[in-house]
PyMOL Python script that loads the backbone (N, CA, C, O; Angstrom):
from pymol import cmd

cmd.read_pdbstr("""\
ATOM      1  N   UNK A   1    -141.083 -18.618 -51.212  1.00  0.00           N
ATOM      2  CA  UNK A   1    -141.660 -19.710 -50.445  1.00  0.00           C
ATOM      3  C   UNK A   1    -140.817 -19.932 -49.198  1.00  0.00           C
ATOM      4  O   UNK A   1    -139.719 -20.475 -49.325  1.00  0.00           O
ATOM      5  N   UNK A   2    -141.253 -19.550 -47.998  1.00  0.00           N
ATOM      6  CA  UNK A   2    -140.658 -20.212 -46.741  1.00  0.00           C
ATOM      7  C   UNK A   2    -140.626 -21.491 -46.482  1.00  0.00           C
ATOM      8  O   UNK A   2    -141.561 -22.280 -46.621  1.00  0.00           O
ATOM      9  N   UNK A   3    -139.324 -21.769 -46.022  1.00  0.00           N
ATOM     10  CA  UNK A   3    -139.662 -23.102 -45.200  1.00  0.00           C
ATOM     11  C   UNK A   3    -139.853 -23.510 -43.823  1.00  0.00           C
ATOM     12  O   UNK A   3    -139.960 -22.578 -43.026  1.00  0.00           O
ATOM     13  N   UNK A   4    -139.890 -24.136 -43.576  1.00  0.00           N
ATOM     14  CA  UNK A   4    -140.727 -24.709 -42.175  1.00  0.00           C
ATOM     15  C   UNK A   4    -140.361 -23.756 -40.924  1.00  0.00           C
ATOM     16  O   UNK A   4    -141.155 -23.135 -40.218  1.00  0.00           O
ATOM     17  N   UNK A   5    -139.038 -23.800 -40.837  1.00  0.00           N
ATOM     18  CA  UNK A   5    -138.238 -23.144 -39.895  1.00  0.00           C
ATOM     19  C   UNK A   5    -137.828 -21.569 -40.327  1.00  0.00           C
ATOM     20  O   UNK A   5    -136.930 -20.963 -39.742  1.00  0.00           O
ATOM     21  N   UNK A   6    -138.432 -21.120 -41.184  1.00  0.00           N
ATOM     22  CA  UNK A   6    -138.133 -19.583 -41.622  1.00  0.00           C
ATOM     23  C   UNK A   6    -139.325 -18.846 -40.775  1.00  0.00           C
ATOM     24  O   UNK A   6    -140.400 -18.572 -41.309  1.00  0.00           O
ATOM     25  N   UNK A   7    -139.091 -18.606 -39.665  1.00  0.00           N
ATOM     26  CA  UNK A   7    -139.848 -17.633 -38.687  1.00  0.00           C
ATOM     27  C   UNK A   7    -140.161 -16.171 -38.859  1.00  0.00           C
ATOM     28  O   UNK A   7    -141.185 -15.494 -38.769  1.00  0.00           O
ATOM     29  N   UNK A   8    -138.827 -15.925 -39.157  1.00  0.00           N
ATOM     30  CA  UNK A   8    -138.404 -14.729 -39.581  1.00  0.00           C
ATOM     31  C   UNK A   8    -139.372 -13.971 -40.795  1.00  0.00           C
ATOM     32  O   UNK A   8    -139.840 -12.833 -40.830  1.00  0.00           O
ATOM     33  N   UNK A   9    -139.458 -15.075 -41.740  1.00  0.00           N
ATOM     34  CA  UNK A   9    -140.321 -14.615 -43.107  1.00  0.00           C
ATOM     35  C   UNK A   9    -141.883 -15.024 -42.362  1.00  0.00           C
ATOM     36  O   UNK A   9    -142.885 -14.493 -42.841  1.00  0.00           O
ATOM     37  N   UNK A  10    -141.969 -15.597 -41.655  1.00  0.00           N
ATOM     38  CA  UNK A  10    -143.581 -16.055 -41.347  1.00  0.00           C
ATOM     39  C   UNK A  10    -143.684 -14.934 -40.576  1.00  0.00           C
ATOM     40  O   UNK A  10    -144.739 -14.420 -40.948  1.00  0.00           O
ATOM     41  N   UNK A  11    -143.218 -14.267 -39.739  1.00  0.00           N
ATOM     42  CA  UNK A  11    -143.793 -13.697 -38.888  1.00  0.00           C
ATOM     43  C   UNK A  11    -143.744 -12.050 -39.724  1.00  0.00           C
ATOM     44  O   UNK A  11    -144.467 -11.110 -39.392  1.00  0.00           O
ATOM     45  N   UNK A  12    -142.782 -12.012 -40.778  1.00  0.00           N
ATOM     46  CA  UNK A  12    -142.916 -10.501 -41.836  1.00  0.00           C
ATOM     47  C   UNK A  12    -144.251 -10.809 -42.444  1.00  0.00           C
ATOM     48  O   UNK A  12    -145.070  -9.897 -42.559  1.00  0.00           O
ATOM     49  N   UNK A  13    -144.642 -12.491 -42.994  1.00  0.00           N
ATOM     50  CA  UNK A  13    -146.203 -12.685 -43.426  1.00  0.00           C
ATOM     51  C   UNK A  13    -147.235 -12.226 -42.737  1.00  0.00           C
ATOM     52  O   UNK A  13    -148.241 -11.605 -43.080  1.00  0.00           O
ATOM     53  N   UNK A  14    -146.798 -12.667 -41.585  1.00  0.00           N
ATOM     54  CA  UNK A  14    -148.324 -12.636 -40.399  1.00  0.00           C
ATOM     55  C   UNK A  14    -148.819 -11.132 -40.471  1.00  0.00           C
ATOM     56  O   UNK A  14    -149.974 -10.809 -40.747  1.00  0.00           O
ATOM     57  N   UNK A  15    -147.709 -10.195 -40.164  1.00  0.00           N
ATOM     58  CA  UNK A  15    -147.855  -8.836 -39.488  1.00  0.00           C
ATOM     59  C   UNK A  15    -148.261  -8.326 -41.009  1.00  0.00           C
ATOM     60  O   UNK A  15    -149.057  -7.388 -40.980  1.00  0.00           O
ATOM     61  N   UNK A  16    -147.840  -8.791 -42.428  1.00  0.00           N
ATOM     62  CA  UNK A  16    -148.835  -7.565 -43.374  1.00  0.00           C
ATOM     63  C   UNK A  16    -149.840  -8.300 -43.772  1.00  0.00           C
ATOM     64  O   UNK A  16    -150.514  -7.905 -44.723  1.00  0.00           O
ATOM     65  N   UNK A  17    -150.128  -9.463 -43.152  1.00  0.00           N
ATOM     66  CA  UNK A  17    -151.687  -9.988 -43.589  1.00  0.00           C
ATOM     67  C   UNK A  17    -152.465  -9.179 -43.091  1.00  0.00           C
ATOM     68  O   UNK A  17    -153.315  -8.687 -43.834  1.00  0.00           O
ATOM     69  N   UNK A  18    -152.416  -8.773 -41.622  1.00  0.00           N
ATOM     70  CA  UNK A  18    -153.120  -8.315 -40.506  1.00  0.00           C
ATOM     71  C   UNK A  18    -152.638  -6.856 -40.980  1.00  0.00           C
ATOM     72  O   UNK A  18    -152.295  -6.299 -39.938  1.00  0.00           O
ATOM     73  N   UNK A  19    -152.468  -6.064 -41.944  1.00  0.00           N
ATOM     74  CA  UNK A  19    -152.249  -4.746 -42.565  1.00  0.00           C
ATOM     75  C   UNK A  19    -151.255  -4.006 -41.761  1.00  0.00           C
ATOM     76  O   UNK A  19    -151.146  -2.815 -42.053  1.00  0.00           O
ATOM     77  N   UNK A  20    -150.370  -4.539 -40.638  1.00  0.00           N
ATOM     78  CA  UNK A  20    -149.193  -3.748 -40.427  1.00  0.00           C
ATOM     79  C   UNK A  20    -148.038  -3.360 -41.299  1.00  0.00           C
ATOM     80  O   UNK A  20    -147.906  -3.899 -42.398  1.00  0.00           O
ATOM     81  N   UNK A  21    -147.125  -2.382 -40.835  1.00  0.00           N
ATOM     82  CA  UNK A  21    -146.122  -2.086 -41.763  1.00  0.00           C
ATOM     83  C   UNK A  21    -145.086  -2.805 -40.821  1.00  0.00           C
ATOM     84  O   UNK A  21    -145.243  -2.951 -39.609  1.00  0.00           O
ATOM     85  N   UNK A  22    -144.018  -3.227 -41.544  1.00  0.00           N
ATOM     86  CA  UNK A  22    -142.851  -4.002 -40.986  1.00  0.00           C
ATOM     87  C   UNK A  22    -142.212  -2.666 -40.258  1.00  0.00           C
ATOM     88  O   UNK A  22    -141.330  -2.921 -39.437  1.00  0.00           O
ATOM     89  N   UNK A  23    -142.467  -1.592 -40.406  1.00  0.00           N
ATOM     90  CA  UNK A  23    -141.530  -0.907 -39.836  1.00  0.00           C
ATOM     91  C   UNK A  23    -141.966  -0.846 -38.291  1.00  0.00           C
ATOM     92  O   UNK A  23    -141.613  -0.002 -37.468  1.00  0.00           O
ATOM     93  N   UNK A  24    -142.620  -1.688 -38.142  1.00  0.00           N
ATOM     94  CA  UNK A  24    -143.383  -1.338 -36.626  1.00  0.00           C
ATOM     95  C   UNK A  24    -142.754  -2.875 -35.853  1.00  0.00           C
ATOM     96  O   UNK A  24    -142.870  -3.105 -34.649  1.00  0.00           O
ATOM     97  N   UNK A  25    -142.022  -3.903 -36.953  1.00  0.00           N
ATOM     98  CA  UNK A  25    -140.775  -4.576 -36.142  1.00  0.00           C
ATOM     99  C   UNK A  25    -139.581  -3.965 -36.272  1.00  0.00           C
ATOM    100  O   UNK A  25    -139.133  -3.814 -37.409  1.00  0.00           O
ATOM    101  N   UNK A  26    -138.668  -3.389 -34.861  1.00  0.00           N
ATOM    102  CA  UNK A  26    -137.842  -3.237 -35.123  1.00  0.00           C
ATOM    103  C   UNK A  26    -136.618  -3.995 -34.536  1.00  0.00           C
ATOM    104  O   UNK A  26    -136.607  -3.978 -33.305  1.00  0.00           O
ATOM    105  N   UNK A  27    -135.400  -4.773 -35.222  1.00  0.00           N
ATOM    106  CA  UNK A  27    -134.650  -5.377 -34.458  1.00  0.00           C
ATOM    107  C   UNK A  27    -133.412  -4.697 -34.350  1.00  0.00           C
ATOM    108  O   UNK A  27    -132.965  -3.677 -34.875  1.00  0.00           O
ATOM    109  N   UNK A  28    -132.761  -5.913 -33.147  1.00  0.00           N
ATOM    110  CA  UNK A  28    -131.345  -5.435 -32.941  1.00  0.00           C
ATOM    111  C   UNK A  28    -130.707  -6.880 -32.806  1.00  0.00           C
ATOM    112  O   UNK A  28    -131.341  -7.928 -32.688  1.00  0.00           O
ATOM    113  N   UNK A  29    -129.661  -6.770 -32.836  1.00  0.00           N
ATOM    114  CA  UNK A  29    -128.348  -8.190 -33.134  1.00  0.00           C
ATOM    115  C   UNK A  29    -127.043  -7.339 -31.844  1.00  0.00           C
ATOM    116  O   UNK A  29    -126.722  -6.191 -31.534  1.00  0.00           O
ATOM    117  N   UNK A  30    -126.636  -8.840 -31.426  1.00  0.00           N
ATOM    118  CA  UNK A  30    -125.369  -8.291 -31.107  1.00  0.00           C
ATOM    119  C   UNK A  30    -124.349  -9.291 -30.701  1.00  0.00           C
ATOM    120  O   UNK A  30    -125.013 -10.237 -30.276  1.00  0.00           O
ATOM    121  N   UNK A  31    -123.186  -9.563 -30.613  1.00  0.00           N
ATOM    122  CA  UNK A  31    -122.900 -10.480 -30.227  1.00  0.00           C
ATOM    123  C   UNK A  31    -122.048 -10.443 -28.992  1.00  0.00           C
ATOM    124  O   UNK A  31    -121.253  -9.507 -29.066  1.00  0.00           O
ATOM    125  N   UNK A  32    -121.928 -11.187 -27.799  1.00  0.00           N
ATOM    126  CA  UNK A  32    -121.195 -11.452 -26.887  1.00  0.00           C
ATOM    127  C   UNK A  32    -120.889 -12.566 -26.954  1.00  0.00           C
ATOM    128  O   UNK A  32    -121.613 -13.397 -27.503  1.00  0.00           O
ATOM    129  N   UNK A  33    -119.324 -12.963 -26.213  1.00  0.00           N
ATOM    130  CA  UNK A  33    -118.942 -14.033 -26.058  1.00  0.00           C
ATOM    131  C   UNK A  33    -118.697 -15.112 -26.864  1.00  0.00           C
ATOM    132  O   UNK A  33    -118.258 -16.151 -26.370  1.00  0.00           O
ATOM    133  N   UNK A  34    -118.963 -14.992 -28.264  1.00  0.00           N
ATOM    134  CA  UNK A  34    -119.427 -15.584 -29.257  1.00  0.00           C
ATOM    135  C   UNK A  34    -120.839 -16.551 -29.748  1.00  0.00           C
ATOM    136  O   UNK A  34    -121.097 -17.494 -30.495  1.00  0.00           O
ATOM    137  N   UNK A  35    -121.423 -15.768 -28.933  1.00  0.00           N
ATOM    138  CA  UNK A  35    -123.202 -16.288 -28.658  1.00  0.00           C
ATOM    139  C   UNK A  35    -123.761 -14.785 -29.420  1.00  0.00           C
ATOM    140  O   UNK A  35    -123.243 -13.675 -29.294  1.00  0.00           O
ATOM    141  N   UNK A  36    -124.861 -15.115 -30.157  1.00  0.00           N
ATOM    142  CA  UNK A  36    -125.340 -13.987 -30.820  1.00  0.00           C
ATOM    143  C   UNK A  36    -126.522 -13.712 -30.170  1.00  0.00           C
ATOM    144  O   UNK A  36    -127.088 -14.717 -29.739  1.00  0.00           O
ATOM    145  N   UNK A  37    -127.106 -12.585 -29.954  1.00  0.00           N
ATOM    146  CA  UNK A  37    -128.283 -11.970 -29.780  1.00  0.00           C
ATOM    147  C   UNK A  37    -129.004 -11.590 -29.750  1.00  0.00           C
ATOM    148  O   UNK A  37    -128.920 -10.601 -29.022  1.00  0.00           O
ATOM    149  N   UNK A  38    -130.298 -11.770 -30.304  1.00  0.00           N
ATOM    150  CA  UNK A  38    -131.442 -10.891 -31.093  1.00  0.00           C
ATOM    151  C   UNK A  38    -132.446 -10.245 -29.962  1.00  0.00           C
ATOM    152  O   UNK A  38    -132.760 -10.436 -28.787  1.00  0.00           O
ATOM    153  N   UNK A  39    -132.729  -9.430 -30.970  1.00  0.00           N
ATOM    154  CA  UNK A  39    -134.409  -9.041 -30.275  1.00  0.00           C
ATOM    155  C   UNK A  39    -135.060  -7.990 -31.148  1.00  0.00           C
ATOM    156  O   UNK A  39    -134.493  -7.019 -31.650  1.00  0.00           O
ATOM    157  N   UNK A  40    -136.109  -8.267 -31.235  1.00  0.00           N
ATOM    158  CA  UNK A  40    -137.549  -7.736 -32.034  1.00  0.00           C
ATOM    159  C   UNK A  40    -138.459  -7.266 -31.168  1.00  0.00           C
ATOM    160  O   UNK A  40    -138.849  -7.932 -30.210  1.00  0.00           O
ATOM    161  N   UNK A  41    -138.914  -5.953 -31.463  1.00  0.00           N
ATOM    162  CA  UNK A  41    -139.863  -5.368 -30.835  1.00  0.00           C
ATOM    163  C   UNK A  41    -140.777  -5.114 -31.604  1.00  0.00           C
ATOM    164  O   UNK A  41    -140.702  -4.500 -32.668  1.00  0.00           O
ATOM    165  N   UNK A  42    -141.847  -5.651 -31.021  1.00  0.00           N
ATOM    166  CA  UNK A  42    -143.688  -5.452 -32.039  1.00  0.00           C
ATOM    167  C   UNK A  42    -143.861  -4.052 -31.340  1.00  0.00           C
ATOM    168  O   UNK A  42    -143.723  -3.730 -30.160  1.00  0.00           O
ATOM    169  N   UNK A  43    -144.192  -3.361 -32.403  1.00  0.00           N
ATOM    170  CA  UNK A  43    -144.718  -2.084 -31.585  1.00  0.00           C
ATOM    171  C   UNK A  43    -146.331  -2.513 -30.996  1.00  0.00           C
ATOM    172  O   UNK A  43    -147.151  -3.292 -31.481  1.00  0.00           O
ATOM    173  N   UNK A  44    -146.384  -1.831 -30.001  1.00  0.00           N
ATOM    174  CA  UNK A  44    -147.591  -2.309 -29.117  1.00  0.00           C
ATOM    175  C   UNK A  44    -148.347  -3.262 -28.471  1.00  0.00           C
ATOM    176  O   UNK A  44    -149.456  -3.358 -27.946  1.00  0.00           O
ATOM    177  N   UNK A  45    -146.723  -4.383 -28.831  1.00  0.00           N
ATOM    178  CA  UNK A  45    -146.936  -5.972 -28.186  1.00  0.00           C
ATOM    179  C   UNK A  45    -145.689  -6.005 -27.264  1.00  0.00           C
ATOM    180  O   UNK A  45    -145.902  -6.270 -26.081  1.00  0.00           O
ATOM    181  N   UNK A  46    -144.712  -5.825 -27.566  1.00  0.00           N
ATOM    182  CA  UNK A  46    -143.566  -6.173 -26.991  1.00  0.00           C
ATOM    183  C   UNK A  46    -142.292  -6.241 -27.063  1.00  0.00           C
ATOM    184  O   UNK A  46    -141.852  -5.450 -27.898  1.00  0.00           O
ATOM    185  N   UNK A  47    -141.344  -6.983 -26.430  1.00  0.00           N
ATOM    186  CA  UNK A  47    -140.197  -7.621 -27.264  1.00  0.00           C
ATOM    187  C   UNK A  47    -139.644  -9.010 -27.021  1.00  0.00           C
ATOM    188  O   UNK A  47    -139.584  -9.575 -25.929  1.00  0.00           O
ATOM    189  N   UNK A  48    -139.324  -9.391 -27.974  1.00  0.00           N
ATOM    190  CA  UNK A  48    -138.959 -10.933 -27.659  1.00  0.00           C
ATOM    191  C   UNK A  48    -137.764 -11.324 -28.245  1.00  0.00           C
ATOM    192  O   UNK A  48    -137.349 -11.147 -29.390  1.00  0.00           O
ATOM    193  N   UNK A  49    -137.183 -11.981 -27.114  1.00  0.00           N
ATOM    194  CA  UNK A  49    -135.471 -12.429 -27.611  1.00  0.00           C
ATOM    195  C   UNK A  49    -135.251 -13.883 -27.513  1.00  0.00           C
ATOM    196  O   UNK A  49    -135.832 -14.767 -26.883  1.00  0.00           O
ATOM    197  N   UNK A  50    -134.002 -13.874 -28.514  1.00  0.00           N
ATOM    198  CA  UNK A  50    -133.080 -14.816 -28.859  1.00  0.00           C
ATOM    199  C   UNK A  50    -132.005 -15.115 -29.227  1.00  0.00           C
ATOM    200  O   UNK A  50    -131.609 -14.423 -30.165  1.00  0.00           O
ATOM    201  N   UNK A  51    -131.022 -16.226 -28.728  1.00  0.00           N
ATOM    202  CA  UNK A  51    -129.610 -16.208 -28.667  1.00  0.00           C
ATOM    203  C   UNK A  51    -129.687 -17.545 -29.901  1.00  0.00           C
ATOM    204  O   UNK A  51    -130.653 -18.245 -30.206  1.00  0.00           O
ATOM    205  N   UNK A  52    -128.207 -17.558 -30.459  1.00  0.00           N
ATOM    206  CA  UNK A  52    -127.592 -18.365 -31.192  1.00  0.00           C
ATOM    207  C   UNK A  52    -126.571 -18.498 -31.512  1.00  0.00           C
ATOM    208  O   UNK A  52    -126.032 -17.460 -31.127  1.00  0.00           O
ATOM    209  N   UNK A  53    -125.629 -19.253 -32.121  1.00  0.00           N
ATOM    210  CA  UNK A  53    -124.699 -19.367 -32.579  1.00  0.00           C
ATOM    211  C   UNK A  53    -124.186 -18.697 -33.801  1.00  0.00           C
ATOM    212  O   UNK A  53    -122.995 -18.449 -33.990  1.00  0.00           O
ATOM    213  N   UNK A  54    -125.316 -18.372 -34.753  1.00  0.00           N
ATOM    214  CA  UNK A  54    -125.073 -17.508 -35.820  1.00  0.00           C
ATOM    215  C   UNK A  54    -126.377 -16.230 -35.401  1.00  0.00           C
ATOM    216  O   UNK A  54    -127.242 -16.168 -34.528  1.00  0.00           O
ATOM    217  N   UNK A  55    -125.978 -15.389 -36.462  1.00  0.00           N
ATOM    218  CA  UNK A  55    -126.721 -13.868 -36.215  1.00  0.00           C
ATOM    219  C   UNK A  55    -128.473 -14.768 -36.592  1.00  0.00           C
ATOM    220  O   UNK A  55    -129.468 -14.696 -35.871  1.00  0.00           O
ATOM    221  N   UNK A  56    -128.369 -15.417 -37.698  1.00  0.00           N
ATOM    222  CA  UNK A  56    -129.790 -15.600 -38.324  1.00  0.00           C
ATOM    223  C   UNK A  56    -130.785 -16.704 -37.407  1.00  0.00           C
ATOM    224  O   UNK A  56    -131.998 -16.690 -37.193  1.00  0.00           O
ATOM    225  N   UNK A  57    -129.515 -17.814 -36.903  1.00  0.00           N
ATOM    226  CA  UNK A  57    -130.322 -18.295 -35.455  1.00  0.00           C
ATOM    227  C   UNK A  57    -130.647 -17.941 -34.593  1.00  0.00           C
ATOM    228  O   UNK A  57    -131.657 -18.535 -34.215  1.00  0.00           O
ATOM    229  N   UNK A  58    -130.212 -16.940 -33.744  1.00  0.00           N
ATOM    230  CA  UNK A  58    -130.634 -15.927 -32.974  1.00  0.00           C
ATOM    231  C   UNK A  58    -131.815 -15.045 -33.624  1.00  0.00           C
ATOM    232  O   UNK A  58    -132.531 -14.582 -32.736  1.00  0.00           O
ATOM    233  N   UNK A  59    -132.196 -14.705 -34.841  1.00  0.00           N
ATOM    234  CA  UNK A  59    -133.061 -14.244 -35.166  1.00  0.00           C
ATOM    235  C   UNK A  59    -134.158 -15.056 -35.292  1.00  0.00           C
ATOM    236  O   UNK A  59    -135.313 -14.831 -34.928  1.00  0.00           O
ATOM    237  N   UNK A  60    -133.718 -15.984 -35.817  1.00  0.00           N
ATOM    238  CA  UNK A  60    -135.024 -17.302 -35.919  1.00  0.00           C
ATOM    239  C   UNK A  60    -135.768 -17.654 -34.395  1.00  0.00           C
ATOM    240  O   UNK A  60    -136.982 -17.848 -34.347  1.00  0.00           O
ATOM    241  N   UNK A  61    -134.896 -17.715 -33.148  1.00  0.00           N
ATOM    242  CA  UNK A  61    -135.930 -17.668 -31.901  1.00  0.00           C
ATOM    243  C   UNK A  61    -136.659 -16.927 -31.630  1.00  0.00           C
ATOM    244  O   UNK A  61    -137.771 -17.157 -31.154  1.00  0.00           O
ATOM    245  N   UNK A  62    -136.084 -15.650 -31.930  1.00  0.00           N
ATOM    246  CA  UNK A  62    -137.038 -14.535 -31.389  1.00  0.00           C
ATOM    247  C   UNK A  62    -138.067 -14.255 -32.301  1.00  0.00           C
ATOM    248  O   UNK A  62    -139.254 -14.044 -32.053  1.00  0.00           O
ATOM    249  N   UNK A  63    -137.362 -14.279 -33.615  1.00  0.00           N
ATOM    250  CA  UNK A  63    -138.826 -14.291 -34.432  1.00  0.00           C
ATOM    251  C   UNK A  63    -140.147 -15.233 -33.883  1.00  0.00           C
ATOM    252  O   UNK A  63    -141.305 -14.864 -33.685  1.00  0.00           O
ATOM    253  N   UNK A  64    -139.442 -16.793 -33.689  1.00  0.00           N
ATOM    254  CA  UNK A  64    -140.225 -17.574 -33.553  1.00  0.00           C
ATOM    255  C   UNK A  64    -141.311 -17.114 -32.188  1.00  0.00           C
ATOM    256  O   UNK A  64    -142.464 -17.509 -32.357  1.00  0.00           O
ATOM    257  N   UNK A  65    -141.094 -16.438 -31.053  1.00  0.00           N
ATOM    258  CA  UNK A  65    -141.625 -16.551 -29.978  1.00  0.00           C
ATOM    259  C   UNK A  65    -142.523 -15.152 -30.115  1.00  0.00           C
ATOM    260  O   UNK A  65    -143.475 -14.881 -29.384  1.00  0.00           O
ATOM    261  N   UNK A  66    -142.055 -14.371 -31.136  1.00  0.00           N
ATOM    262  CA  UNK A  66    -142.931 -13.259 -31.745  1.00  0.00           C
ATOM    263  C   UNK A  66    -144.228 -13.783 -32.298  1.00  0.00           C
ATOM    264  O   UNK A  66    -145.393 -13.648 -31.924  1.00  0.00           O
ATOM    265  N   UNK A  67    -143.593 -14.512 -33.443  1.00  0.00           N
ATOM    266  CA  UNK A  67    -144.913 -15.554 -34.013  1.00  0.00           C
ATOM    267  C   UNK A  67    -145.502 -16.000 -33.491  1.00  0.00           C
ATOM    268  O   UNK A  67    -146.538 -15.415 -33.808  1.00  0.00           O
ATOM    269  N   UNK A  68    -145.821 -16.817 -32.688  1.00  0.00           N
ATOM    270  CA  UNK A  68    -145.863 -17.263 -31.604  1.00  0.00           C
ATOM    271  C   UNK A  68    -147.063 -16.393 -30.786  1.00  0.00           C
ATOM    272  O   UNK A  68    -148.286 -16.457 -30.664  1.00  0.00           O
ATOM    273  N   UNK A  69    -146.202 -15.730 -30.409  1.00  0.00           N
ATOM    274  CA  UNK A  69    -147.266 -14.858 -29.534  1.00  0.00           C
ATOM    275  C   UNK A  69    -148.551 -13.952 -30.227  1.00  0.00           C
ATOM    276  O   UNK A  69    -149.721 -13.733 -29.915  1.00  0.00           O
ATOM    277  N   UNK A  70    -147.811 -13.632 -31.138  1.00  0.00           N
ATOM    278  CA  UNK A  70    -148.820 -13.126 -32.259  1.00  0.00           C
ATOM    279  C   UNK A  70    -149.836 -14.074 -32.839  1.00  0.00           C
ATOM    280  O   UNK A  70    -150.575 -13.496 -33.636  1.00  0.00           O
ATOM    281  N   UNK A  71    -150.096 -15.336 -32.684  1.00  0.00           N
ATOM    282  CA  UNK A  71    -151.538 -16.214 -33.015  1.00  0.00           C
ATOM    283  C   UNK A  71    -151.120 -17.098 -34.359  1.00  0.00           C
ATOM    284  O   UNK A  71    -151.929 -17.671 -35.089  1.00  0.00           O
ATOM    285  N   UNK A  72    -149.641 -17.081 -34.528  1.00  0.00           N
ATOM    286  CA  UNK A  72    -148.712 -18.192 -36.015  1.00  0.00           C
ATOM    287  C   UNK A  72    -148.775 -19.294 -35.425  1.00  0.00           C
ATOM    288  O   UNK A  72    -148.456 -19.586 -34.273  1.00  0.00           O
ATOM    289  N   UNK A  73    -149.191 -19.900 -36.236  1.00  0.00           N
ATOM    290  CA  UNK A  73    -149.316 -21.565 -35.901  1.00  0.00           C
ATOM    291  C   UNK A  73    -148.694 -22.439 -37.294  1.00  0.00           C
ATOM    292  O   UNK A  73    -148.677 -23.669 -37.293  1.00  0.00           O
TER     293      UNK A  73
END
""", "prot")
cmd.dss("prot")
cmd.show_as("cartoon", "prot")
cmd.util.cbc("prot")
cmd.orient("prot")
């Protein structure tokens, strides 16, 4: 069960409702400065990033703006 703010798991929901394979998100992490960095690439949509303070907040924006763009409400 996700919760509200688990993007990350909503947006792994969204993409195999709609019969994709997760392997068609692929991410990357990194950190500078002590700011973390994500980004997710939809194959054949895009990529969308996000920074945070921890690795999984940084994942949670970008997920979120993935979702997002992808029609998650």
């Amino acid at each position: 069960m996700s919760e509200a703010g688990d993007f990350v798991m909503k947006l792994n929901n969204l993409y195999q409702a709609a019969g994709r394979s997760l392997n068609s998100l692929q991410w990357s992490e990194r950190l500078v400065a002590n700011v973390w960095h994500a980004e997710v690439v939809v194959a054949n949509v895009g990529s969308f990033r996000g920074t945070g303070a921890t690795r999984k907040a940084a994942r949670e924006v970008a997920a979120h703006a993935a979702y997002t763009h992808l029609g998650g409400r």
